[in-house]
N, C-alpha and C positions, 0 to 999 in steps of 0.2 A: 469591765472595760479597762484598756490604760490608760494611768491617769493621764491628762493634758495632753491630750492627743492633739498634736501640732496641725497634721497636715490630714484629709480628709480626700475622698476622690474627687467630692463637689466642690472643691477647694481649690482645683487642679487644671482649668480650663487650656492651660499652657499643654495636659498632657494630651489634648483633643479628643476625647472618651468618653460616651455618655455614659451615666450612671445607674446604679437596680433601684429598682421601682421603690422598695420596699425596705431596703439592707442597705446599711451604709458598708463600706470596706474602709478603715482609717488604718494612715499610718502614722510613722513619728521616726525624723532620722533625717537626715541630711543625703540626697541624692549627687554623691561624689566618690571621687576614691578613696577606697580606704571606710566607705561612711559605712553606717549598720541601721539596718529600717528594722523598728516595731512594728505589727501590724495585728489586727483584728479582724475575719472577714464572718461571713454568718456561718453560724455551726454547719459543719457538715461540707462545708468549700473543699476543692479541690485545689491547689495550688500550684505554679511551677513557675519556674524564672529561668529564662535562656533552655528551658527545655526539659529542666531538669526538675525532680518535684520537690518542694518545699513543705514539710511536716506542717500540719496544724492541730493544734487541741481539741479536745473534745467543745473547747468554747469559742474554739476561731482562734486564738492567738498563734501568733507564726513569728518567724525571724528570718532576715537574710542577710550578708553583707557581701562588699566591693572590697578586690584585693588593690595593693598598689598603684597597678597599672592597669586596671580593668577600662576596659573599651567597649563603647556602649555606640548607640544603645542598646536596652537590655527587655528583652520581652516578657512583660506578666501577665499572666495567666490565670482567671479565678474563674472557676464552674461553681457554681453553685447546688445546691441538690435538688435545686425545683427545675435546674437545667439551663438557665442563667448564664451568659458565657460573658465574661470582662476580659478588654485586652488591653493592657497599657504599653506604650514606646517608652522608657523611662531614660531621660539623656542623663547622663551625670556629668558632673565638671571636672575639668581638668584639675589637676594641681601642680605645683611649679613648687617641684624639695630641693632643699638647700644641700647643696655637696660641697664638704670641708675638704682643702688639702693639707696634710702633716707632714713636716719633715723630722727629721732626730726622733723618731717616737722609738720606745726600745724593742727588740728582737721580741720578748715576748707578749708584746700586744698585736701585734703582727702576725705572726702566726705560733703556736703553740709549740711548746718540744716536743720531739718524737714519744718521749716516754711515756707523756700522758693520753698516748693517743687514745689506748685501749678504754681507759676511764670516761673519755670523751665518747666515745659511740657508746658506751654503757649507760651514759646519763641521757646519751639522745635518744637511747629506746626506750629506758624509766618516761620522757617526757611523751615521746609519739604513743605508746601505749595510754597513758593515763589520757591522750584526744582523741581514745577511740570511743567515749563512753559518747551516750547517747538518748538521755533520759528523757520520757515521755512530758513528766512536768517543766507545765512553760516558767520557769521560776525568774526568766527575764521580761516577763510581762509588766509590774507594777514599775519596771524604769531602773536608772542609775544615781549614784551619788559619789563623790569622790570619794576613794579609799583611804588617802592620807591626805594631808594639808603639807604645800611650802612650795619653795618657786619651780616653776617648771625651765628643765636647766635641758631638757631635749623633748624634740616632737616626732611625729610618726614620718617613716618617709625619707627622713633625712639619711645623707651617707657619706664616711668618711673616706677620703683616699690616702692610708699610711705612710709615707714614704715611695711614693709612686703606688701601692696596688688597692686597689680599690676592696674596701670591704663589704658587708653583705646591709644591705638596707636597714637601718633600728628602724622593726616596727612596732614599737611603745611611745609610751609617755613617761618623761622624768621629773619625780618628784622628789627635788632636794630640800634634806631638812636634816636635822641632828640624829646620830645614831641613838635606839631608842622610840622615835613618833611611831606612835601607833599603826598598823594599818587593820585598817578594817575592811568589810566585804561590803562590794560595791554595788550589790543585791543580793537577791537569795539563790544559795547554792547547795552544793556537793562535793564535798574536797574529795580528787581526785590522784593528787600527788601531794606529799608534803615531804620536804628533803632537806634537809640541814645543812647540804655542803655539795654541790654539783659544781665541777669544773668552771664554768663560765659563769654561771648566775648565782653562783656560791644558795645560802638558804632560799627555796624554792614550794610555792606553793599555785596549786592548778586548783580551781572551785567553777566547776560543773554549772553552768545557768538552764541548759537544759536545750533540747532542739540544736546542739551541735556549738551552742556559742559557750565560751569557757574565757576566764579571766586567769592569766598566769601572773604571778608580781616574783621579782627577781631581787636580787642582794642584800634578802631578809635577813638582821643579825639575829633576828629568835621565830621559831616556827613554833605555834602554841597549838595547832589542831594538830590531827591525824585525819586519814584517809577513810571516806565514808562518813565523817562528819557533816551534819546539815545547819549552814550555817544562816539566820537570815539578816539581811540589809543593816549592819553596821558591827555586826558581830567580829569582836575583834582574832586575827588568824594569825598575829604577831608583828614581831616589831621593823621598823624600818634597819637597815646598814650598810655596810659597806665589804658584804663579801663577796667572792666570787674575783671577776678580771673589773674592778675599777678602780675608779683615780679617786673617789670619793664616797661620800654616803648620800645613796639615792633609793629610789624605789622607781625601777620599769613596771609599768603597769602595760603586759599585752592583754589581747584580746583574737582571737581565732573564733571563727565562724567555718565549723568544719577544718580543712585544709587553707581557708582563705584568710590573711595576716589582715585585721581592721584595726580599727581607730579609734580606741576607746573614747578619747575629745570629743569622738562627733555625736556621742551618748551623752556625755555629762556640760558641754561648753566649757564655759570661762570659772577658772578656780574660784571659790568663793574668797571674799576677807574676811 
């Protein structure tokens, strides 16, 4: 089972749905934008959300998330194998992201030189390839923990507007600290991509959680695995920096559910001290 499993169906009376006789269905996750739900249903479930079907394990474990701007509600779907039908309404919450405007920022944070174009779509299809994987093991079932420690200097959702143009939504979390801190893996995975030096997010490493969800961290100054390595829950994949297009030394911690950009935060909460 996962561990501390927050939210339960019987738990849920707000979602007006009665429950199976016999099988509990529990999740764990924040029903919002951007959130990502854990879930558990009895072996052999059928699953699907908005229509579409959602993988389970041989043990019931499942995974879904909410992009950005997802508009709900959103309908689930659990069959069971004794024939058992669950339907949930699941509303999510709004969120309200901060939009920054900049003036004087310089030409090339704004938008790129022509030169480096070719580099750029080359690094976008090293990343889109390595989220095509799609591993059978739920290795995001046991939960999350933060990958690095130190202040969080950006949130998910947020967006800047340059010098009047508006740029593309940061969907991570920033975790500023000295070049050097650790990062480690934030459960158990599958390194997917490991890249030393990619245009935009300079050292770059993707690790596999399994069921479509994947952890990317960006402006690593040292990448210590290679691709195919299986790493579990704290196992260190290198160091924090400052490469890639920033002002400083950070660590983006994203997180993709399939195609859909979520919120690693709404996995792990409030930094520890």
């Amino acid at each position: 089972m996962i561990k501390s499993l927050l939210l339960t169906f019987f738990l849920m009376p707000f979602l007006g749905q009665s429950v199976f006789a016999e099988d509990i269905v529990s999740l764990k996750g924040e029903f919002i934008q951007g959130g990502i739900i854990l879930g558990q249903a009895p072996s052999g479930s059928e699953i699907s959300l908005g229509g579409k079907a959602v993988k389970a394990s041989k043990e019931g474990h499942f995974v879904f998330g909410f992009g950005r701007d997802a508009e709900s509600p959103v309908i689930l779907i659990i069959r069971t194998p004794e024939g058992a039908v669950e339907k949930r309404e699941l509303v999510l919450k709004k969120r309200d992201y901060k939009i920054q405007k900049i003036e004087g920022v310089a030409q090339k944070y704004v938008s790129p030189p022509k030169e480096v174009s070719d580099r750029i779509s080359q690094d976008a299809k090293l990343v889109a390839e390595a989220r095509t994987s799609d591993f059978d093991e739920p290795m995001f079932a046991l939960g999350f923990v933060w990958p690095a420690r130190g202040r969080i200097s950006g949130v998910y959702g947020s967006q800047r507007v340059f010098n009047g143009v508006p740029k593309r939504p940061h969907f991570g979390v920033d975790v500023a600290a000295p070049v050097g801190t650790p990062i480690t893996a934030p459960a158990q995975g599958i390194v997917t991509l490991a890249h030393p030096d990619l245009y935009y997010s300079g050292g770059t490493v993707i690790l596999d959680h399994g069921h479509g969800l994947s952890s990317t961290f960006l402006h690593m100054n040292s990448v210590t695995v290679k691709v195919g390595d299986l790493l579990e829950q704290g196992d260190q994949l290198g160091t924090l920096g400052a490469t890639g297009r920033v002002t400083g030394p950070h660590l983006d911690w994203r997180m993709n559910w399939f195609k859909e950009r979520v919120d690693p935060q709404t996995l792990v909460g409030v930094m520890p001290q």
